[in-house]
C-alpha positions in Angstrom: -33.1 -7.7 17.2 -36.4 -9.1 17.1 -36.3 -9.1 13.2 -33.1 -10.6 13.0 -34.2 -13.2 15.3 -37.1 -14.0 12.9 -34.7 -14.1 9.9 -32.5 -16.4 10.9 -35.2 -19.1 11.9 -36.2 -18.1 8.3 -32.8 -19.1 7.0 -32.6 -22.4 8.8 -35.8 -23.6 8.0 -35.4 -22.9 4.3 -31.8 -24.5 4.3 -33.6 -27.6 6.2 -35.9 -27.7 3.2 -33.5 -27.6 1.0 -31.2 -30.5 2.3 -34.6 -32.5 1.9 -35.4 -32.0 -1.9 -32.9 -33.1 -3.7 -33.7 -31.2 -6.9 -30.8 -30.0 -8.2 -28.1 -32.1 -9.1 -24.2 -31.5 -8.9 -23.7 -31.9 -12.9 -26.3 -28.8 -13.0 -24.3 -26.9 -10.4 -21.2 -27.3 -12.0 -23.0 -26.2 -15.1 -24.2 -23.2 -13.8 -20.1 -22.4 -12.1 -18.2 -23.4 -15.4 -20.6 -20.8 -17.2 -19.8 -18.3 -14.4 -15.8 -18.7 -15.1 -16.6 -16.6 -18.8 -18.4 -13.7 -17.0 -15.3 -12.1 -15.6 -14.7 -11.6 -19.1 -18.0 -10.5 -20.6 -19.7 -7.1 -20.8 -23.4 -8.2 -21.8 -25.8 -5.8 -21.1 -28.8 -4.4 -22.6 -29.9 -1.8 -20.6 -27.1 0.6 -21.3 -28.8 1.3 -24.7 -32.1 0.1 -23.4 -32.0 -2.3 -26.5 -30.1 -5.7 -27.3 -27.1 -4.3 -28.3 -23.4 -6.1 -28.1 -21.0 -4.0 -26.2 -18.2 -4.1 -29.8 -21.5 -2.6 -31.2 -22.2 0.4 -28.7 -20.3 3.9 -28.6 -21.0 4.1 -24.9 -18.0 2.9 -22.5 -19.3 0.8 -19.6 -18.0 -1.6 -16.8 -19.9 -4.8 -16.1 -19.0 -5.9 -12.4 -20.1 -9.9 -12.3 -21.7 -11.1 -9.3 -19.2 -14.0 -9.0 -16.2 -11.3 -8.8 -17.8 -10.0 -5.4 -18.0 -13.6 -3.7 -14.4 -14.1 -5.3 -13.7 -10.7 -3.6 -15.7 -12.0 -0.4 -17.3 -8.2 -1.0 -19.7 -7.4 2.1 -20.9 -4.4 0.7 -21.2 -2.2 -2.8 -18.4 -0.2 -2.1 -15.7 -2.7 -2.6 -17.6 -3.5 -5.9 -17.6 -0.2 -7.2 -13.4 0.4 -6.6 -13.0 -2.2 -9.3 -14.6 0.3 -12.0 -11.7 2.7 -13.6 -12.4 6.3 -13.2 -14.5 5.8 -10.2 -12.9 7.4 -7.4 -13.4 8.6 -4.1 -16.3 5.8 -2.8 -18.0 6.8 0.5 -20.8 6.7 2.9 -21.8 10.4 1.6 -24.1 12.8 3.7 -27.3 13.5 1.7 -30.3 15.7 2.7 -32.0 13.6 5.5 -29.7 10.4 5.1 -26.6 8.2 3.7 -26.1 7.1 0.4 -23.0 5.5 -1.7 -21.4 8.6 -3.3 -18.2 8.5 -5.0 -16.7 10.5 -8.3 -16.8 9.8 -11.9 -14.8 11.4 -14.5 -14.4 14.3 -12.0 -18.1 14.8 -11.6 -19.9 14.2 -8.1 -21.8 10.9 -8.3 -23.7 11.3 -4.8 -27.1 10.7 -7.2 -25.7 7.6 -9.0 -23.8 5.6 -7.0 -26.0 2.5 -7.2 -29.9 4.6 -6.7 -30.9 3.8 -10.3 -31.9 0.0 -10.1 -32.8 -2.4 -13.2 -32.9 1.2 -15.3 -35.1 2.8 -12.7 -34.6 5.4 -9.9 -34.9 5.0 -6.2 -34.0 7.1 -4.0 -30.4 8.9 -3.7 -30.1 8.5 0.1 -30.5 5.2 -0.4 -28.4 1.9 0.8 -28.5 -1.9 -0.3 -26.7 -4.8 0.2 -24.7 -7.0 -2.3 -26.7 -10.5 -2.0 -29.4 -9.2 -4.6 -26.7 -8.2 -7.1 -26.7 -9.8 -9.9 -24.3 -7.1 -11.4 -23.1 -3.6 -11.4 -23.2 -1.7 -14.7 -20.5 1.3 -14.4 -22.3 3.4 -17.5 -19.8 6.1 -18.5 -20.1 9.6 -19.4 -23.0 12.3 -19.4 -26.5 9.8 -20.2 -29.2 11.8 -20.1 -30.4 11.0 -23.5 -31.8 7.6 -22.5 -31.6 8.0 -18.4 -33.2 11.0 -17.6 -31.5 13.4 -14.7 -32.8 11.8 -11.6 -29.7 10.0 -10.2 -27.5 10.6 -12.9 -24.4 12.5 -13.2 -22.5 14.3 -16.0 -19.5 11.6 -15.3 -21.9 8.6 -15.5 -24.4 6.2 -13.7 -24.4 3.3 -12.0 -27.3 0.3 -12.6 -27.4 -2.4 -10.0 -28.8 -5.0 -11.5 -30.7 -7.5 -9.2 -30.9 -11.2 -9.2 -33.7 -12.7 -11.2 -35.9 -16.1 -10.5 -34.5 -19.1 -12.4 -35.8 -21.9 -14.0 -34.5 -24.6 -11.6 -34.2 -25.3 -8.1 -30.9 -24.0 -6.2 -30.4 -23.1 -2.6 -27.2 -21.1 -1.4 -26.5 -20.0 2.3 -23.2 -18.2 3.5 -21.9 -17.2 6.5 -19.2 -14.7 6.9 -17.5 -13.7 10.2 -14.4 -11.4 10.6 -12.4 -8.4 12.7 -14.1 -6.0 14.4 -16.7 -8.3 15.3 -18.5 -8.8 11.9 -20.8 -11.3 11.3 -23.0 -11.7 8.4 -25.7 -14.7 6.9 -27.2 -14.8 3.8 -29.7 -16.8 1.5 -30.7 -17.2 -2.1 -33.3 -19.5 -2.5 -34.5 -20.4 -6.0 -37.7 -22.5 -7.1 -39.9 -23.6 -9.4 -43.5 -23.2 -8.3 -45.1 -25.3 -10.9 -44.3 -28.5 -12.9 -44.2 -26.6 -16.2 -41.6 -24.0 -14.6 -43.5 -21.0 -15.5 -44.1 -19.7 -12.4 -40.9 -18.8 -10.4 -39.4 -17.9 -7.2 -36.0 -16.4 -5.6 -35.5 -14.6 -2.6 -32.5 -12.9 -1.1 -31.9 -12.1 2.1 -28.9 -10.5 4.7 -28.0 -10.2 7.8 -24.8 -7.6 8.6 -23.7 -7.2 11.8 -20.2 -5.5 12.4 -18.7 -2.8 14.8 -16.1 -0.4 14.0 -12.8 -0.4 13.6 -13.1 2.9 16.0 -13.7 3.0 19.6 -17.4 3.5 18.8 -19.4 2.7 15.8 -21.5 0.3 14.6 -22.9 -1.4 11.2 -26.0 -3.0 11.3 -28.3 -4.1 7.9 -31.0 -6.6 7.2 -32.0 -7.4 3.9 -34.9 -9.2 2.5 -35.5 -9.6 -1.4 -38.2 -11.9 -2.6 -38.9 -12.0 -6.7 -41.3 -13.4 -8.7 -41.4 -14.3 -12.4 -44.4 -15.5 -14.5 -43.8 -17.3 -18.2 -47.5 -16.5 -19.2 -46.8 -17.9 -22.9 -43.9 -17.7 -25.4 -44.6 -13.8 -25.6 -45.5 -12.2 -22.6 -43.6 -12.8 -19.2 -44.0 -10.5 -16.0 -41.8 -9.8 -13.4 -42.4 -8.7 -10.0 -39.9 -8.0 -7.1 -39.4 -6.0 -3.8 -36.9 -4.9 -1.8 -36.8 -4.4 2.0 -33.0 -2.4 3.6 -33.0 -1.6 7.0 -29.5 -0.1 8.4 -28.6 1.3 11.3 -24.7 2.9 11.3 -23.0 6.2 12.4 -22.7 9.1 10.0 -19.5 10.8 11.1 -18.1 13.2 9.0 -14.3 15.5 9.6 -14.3 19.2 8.3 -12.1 22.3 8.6 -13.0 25.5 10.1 -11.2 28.7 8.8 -8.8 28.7 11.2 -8.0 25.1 10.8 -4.4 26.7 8.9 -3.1 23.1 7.3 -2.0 22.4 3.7 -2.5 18.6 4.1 -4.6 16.9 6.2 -1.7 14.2 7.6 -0.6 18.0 9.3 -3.4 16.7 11.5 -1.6 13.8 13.1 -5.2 12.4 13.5 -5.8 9.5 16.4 -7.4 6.3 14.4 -9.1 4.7 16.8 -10.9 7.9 18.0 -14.1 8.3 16.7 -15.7 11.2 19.2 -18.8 9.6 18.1 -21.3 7.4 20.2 -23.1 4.0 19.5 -26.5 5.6 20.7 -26.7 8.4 18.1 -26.6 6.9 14.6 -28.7 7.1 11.6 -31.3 4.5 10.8 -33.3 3.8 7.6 -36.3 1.9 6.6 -36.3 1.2 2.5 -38.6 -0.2 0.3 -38.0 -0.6 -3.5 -41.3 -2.3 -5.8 -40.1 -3.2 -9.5 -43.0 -4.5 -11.3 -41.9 -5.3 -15.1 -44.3 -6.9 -18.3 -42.4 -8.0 -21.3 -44.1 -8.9 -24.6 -43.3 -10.2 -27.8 -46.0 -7.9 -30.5 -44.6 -10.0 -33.5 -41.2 -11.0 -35.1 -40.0 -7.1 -34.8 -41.6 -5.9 -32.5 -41.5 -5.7 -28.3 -42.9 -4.0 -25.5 -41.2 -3.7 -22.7 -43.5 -1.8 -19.2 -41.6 -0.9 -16.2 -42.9 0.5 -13.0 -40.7 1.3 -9.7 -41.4 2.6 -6.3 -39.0 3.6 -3.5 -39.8 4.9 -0.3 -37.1 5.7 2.3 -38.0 6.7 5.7 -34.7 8.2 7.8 -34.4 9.1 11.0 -30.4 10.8 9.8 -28.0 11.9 12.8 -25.2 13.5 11.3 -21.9 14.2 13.6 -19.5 16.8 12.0 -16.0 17.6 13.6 -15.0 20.5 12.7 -10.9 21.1 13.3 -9.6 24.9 14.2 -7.3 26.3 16.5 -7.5 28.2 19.9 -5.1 31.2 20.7 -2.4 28.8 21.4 -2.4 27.2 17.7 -3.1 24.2 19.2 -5.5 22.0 16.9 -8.8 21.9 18.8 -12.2 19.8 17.4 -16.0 21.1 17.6 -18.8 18.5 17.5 -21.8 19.4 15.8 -25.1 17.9 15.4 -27.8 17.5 12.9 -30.8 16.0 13.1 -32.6 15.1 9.7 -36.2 12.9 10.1 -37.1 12.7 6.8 -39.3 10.6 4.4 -38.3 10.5 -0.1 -40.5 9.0 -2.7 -40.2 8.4 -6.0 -42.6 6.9 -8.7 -41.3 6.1 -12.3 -43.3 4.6 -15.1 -41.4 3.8 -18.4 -42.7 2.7 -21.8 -40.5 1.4 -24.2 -40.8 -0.2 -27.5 -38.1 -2.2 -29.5 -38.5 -2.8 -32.7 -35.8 -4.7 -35.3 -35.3 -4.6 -39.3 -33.3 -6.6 -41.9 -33.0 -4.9 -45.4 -30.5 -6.4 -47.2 -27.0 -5.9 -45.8 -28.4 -2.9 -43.6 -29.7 -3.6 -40.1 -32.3 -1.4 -37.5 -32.7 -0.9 -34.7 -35.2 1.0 -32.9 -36.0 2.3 -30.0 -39.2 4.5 -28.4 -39.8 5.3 -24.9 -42.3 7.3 -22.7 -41.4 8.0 -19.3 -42.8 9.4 -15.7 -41.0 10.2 -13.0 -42.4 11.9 -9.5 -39.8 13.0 -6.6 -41.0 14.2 -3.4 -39.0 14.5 -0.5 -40.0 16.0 3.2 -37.4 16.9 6.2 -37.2 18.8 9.0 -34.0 19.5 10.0 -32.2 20.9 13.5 -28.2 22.2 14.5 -26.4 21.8 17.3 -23.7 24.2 16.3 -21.5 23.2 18.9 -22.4 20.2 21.4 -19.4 20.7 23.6 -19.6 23.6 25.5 -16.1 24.2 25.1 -14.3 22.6 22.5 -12.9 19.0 22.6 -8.5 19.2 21.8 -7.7 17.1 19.0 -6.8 13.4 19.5 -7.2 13.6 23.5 -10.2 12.0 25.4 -13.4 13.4 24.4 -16.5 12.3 26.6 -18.9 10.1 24.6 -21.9 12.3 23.0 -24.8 11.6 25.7 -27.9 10.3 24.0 -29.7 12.6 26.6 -27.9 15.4 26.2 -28.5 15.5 22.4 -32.4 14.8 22.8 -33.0 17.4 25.3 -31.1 20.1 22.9 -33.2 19.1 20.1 -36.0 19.4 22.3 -35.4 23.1 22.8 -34.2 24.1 19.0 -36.1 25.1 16.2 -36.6 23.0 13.3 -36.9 23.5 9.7 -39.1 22.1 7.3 -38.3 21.6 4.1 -40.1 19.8 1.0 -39.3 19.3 -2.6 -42.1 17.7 -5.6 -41.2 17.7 -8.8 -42.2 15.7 -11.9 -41.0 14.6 -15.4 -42.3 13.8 -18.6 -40.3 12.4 -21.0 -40.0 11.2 -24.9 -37.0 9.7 -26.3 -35.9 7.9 -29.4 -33.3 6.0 -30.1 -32.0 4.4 -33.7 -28.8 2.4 -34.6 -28.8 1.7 -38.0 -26.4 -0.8 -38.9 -24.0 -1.0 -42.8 -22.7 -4.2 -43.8 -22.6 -5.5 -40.5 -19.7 -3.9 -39.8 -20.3 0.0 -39.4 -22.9 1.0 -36.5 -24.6 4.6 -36.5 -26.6 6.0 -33.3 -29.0 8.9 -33.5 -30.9 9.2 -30.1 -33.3 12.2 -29.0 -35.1 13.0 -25.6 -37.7 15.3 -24.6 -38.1 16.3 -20.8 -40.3 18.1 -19.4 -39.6 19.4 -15.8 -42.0 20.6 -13.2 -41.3 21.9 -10.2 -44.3 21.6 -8.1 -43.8 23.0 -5.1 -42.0 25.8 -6.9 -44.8 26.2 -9.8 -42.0 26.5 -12.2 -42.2 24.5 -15.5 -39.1 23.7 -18.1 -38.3 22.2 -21.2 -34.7 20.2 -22.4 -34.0 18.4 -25.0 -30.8 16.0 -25.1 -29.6 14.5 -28.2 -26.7 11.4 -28.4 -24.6 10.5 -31.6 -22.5 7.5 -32.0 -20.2 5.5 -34.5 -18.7 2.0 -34.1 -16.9 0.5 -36.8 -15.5 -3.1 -36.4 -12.1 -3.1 -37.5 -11.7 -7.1 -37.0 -15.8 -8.7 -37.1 -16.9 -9.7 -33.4 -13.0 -8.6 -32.1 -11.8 -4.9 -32.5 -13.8 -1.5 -33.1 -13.1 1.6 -32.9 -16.0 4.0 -32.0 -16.6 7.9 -31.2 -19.5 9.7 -29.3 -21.0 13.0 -28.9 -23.3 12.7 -25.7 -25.3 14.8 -23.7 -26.3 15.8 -19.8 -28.7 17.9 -18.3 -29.7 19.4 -14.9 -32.9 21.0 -14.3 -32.4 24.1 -12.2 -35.5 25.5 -11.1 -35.6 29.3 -9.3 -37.0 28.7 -6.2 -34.1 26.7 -5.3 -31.5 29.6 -6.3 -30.2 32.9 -4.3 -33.2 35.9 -2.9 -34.2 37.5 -5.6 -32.6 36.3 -8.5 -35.1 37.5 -11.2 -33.4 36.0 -14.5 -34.5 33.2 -16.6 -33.3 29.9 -15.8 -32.1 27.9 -18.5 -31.2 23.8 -17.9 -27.1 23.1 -17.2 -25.8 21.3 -19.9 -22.4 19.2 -20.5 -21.8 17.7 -23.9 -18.8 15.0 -24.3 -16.6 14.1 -26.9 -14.8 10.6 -26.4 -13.3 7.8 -28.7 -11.3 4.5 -28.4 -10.9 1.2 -28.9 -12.9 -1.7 -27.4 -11.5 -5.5 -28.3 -12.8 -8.8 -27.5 -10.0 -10.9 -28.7 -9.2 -15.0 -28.3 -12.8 -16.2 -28.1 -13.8 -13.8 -25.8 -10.9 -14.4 -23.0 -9.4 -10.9 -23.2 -12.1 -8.1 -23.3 -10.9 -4.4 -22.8 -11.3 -0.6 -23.6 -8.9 2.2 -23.8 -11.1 5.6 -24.3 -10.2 9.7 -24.6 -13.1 11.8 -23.2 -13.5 15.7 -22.9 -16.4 16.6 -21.0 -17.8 20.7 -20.8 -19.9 22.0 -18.4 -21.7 25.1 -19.4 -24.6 27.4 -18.3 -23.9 26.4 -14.5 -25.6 28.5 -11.7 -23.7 30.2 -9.2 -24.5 32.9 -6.1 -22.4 36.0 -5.7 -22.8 39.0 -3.4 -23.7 42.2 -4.8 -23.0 45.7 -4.0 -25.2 45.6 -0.8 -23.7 42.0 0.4 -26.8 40.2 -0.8 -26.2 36.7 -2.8 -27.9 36.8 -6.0 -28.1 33.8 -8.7 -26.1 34.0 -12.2 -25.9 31.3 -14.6 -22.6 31.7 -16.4 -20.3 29.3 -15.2 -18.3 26.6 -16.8 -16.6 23.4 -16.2 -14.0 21.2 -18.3 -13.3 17.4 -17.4 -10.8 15.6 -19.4 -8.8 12.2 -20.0 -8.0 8.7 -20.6 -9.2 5.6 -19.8 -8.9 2.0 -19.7 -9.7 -1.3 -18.4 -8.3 -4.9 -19.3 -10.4 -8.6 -18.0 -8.4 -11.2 -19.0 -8.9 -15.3 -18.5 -5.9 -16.1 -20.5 -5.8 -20.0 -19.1 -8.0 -21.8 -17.5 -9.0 -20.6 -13.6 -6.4 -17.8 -14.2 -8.8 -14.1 -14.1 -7.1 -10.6 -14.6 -8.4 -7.4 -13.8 -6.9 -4.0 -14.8 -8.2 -0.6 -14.9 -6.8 3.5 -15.3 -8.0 6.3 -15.4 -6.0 10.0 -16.0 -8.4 12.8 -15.5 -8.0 16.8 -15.3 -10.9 18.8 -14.2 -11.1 22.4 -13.8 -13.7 25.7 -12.9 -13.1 27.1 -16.3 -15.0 30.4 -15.2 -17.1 30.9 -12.4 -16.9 34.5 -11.5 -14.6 37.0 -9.5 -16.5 36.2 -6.8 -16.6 32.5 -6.2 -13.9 32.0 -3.6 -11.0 32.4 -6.2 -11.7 28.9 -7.6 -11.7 29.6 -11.5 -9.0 27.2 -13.2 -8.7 25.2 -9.9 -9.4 21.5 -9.3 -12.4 20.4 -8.1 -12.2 18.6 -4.2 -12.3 15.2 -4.1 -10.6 14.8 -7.8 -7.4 12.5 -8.2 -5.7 13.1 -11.4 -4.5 9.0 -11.4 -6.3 6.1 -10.2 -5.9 2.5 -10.6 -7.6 -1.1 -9.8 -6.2 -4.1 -9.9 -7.2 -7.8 -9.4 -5.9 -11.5 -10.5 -6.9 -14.9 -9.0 -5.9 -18.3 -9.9 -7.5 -21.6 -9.0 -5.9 -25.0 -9.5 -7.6 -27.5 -11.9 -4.9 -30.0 -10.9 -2.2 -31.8 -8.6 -2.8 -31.9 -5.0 -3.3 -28.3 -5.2 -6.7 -29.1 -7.2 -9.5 -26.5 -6.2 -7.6 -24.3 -4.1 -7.3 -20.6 -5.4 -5.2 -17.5 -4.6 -6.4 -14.0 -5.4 -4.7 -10.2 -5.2 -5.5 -6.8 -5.9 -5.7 -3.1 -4.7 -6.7 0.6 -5.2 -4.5 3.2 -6.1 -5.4 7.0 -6.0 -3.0 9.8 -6.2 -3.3 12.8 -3.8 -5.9 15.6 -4.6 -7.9 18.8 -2.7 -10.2 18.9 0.1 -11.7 22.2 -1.0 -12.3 23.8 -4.3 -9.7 26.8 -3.4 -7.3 23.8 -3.5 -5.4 24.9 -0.3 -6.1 22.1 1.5 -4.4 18.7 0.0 -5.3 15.1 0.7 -2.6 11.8 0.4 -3.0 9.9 -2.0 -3.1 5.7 -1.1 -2.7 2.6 -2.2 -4.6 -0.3 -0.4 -4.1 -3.7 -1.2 -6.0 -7.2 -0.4 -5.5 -10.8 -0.7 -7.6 -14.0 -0.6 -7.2 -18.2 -0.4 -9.8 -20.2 -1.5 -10.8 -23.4 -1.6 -14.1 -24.4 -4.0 -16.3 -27.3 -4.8 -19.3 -27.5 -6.8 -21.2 -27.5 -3.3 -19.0 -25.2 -0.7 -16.6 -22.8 -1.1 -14.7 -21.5 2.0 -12.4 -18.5 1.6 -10.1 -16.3 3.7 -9.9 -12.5 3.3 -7.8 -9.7 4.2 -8.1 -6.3 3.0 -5.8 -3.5 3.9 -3.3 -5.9 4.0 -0.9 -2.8 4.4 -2.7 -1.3 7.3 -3.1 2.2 5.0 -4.5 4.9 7.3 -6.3 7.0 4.3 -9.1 9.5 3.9 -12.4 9.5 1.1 -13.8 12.4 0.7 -15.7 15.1 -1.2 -17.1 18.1 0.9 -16.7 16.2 3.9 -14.1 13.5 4.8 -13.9 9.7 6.4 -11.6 7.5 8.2 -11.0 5.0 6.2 -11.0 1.0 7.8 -7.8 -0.1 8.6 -6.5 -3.9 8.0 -9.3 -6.9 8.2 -9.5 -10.3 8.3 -12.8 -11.8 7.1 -14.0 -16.0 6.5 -16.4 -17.0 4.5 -18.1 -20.1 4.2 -20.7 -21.1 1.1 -22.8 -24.2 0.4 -25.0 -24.8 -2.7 -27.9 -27.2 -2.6 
């Protein structure tokens, strides 16, 4: 409380300050939201190929996810941001190893290490959180992306890049407040200056406070957020870039499983209490992050730049995980076991990256080049403790449950063991990249990376390589292409993390995709989409089976197919009218993992719907005595899919919806925000599955200075 305290007499002095310099006028404001309008409609990015690259000119499909959608969207948090991606599914507070982090599913594949960890192209830390007022924009980068990203956060369906807010080159001051149901409450700031006449040396910082209970009968959400950055013009080559990041969260991990007794085909058989929560407001999970992004950029000569990164995370957790566990007593009555876990635990990770970018004209052909070195260090230490069962005799579903004592639990972890565990590793990688350009209309991408992997703690050293192949041709110049890729993915698998014994030679997972589509920018730029086909395989993935004598032992034979369609449609067809569409078909299978697996070969993967959908569309009046006021609209749509892999187990699908009014000015924008507007009870989940929050009013209220 004390640091919040602190904070807001931050905020207020700052907005004071600003009220009193009058450096920034309203025709610049209005500049800077008229060029904001376009956004929605723009995919600019060029750290998906790691060189300036157009999206109608790159074989990889991404989703750019705008800043100025989320404040349209009144988005408190990344998770709302990320529905609006097609193909991304199943977003949730997911339970890592020692703390929470955004996971969520793409194209089938588990995304617990890339739901928003790798930051400006870098890694942090997978059991990481953030907050929303440093985003510039999310980058939804599709498909297996090794090749350029390494394997540190990235899955075979994709990645996703939060891009974070960078100082500007003029003075601006914006402060919202945000209050709503369930007791939320929520300030934030991004202040922008000039330190220096010239405007070479500049300043932003971002900064949160998130305050909000549950929609449960216990539970609690609490965040702070500071983000200062700096940015020095040294001279019309070189420029540097420093920022930092400071998350601290407090919440409850709470997380609903099945023991094998449970005996349900869907979990609605459940019948499950919403407001319950069996949890307790004095045992949650907290979390201390730092992230450092250091960044030199340099102009060699005409071709040639250099572009030096360096990042550091550090995430200190103190993780209390609650698991209720449904089964049955003798009377087939549903019954509900609460277990504990305590996880204190400390992750690091180091990354230095080198990358040069060069850029040739030969006539009517065009090159582009890139070359990158790059370091990466993970180390991660836990010690972790069960409470198999807190309840000496188990708690009956959806009747009162005494609230877990904080005493209790101490004392019980007082008397149990703990475990330690530890993990080091490190990475050295090369890679290349070359798009070579024919009569401006006809792109080819050859791209190479070399990885070495070392496994410190396990002494175990191995080598991959992952190769990336691409063609765009532009049907219609700067309008319509069509393009095709052959990409690659990779997942170091070193032995000391495999079954007793296993005494065979481990070779990296790899999945290679095949996609192509059609990507169109059509009537200046107002109507921007892409409708892709993707077949993903899995191979060479390692498994544990029992032998003869009941003893798991590791074999790496098993396979995995992920295949299907997607697209995605941002429209601004008339002026303050903004469209947002997106699909996504997918079918995923176990292709063949062994007699012994649990029966699982040719089922579904948990957590996979086979449809999903997103939708959006605002309008704001230019005109009439309606003028500035705005009306938005959207929702989520997921069909049904498993809980476990043996897909016995079924979970609903749903289909949430939520609406906004608006009224904006140049200076203040106030809105009014309900999502759930249905009141849809629904579950996420993966291994492990969450209440979802039921319907919510929020306000917001901006001013820019």
């Amino acid at each position: 409380m004390k640091k919040a305290t602190i904070s807001l007499s931050l905020l207020v002095a700052i907005f004071a300050n600003a009220q009193s310099q009058d450096t920034i006028t309203t025709k610049s404001i209005e500049e800077v939201s008229i060029n904001g309008v376009k956004k929605y409609a723009e995919k600019k990015s060029e750290m998906v190929a790691r060189m300036p690259l157009k999206n109608l000119e790159n074989p990889q499909v991404y989703t750019v996810v705008p800043k100025e959608l989320l404040e349209e969207r009144v988005a408190v948090d990344l998770k709302d941001a990320l529905f609006t991606s097609p193909g991304v599914t199943n977003v949730m507070l997911g339970v890592g190893s020692g703390g929470t982090g955004l996971s969520m599913l793409i194209r089938g594949f588990s995304g617990a290490d890339g739901a928003g960890s790798i930051r400006n192209g870098m890694a942090t830390n997978f059991v990481s959180l953030s907050d929303p007022v440093n985003l510039e924009r999310l980058e939804v980068i599709k498909g297996p992306s090794s090749t350029l990203f390494g394997t540190t956060l990235v899955s075979y369906g994709g990645l996703v890049n939060r891009v974070t807010k960078q100082p500007l080159p003029y003075d601006k001051t914006a402060v919202s407040v945000t209050g709503g149901g369930y007791s939320l409450g929520r300030v934030t700031l991004d202040f922008n200056r000039a330190l220096n006449p010239e405007k070479t040396f500049l300043f932003r910082l971002n900064t949160a406070i998130h305050r909000e209970k549950s929609f449960q009968d216990q539970g609690v959400n609490k965040t702070f957020m500071v983000a200062p950055s700096f940015k020095y013009l040294v001279n019309d080559k070189l420029t540097l870039a420093l920022d930092m990041e400071y998350f601290q969260s407090e919440r409850n991990s709470t997380y609903v499983g099945l023991n094998p007794n449970a005996d349900i085909s869907n979990f609605s058989e459940l019948n499950w209490d919403w407001k319950r929560s069996y949890a307790s407001n004095d045992i949650t999970s907290k979390a201390n992050v730092v992230n450092i992004f250091a960044n030199a950029n340099y102009k060699i000569n005409e071709h040639w730049t250099s572009d030096t990164r360096f990042s550091y995370s550090n995430t200190d957790n103190d993780a209390n995980y609650l698991f209720l566990l449904v089964g049955r007593n003798t009377t087939r009555d549903f019954t509900l076991q609460r277990r504990l876990m305590s996880i204190p635990s400390t992750f690091n990770t180091i990354q230095f990256q080198q990358n040069f970018n060069a850029e040739h004209n030969w006539g009517s052909v065009n090159n582009k080049l890139l070359i990158g070195l790059d370091y990466t260090q993970l180390q991660t230490n836990d010690t972790r403790t069960t409470i198999n069962s807190y309840d000496t005799t188990s708690v009956i579903l959806n009747q009162n449950a005494p609230v877990l004592n904080v005493n209790t639990y101490q004392n019980a972890l007082g008397n149990a063991t703990r475990t330690a565990n530890s993990r080091d590793t490190q990475t050295f990688s090369a890679y290349v990249s070359d798009v070579v350009t024919f009569f401006d209309r006809l792109n080819v991408m050859a791209s190479l990376r070399a990885d070495r992997f070392h496994d410190r703690a396990g002494d175990y050293q191995q080598t991959s390589f992952s190769p990336k192949f691409g063609v765009v041709y532009q049907v219609l110049k700067d309008q319509v292409s069509i393009f095709g890729n052959w990409q690659n993915g990779f997942k170091n698998v070193s032995p000391n993390s495999l079954a007793t014994n296993p005494n065979i030679t481990v070779k990296p997972e790899q999945a290679n995709q095949l996609e192509g589509g059609v990507k169109f920018e059509l009537l200046d730029g107002k109507l921007n989409g892409t409708v892709s086909y993707y077949n993903i395989k899995v191979k060479d993935k390692v498994r544990s089976i029992l032998d003869s004598n009941n003893v798991l032992y590791a074999v790496q034979d098993g396979t995995q197919s992920s295949k299907g369609f997607e697209m995605d449609l941002i429209a601004n067809p008339v002026k303050g009218l903004h469209i947002l569409l997106g699909y996504g078909y997918n079918e995923s299978k176990y292709e063949d993992v062994g007699d012994n697996q649990q029966n699982i070969s040719g089922k579904r993967p948990a957590g996979v719907p086979q449809n999903s959908a997103n939708y959006w569309a605002s309008y704001k009046f230019s005109e009439g005595s309606l003028k500035n006021f705005g009306l938005g609209f959207g929702g989520n749509i997921s069909s049904a899919y498993y809980f476990n892999d043996q897909n016995t187990v079924r979970v609903d699908g749903f289909h949430t919806m939520d609406a906004t009014v608006f009224y904006e000015m140049p200076k203040y924008r106030f809105a009014i925000k309900v999502n759930n507007l249905s009141n849809e009870k629904y579950w996420t989940s993966t291994s492990w599955a969450i209440q979802q929050q039921t319907r919510t009013f929020l306000a917001s209220l901006s001013f820019n200075f």
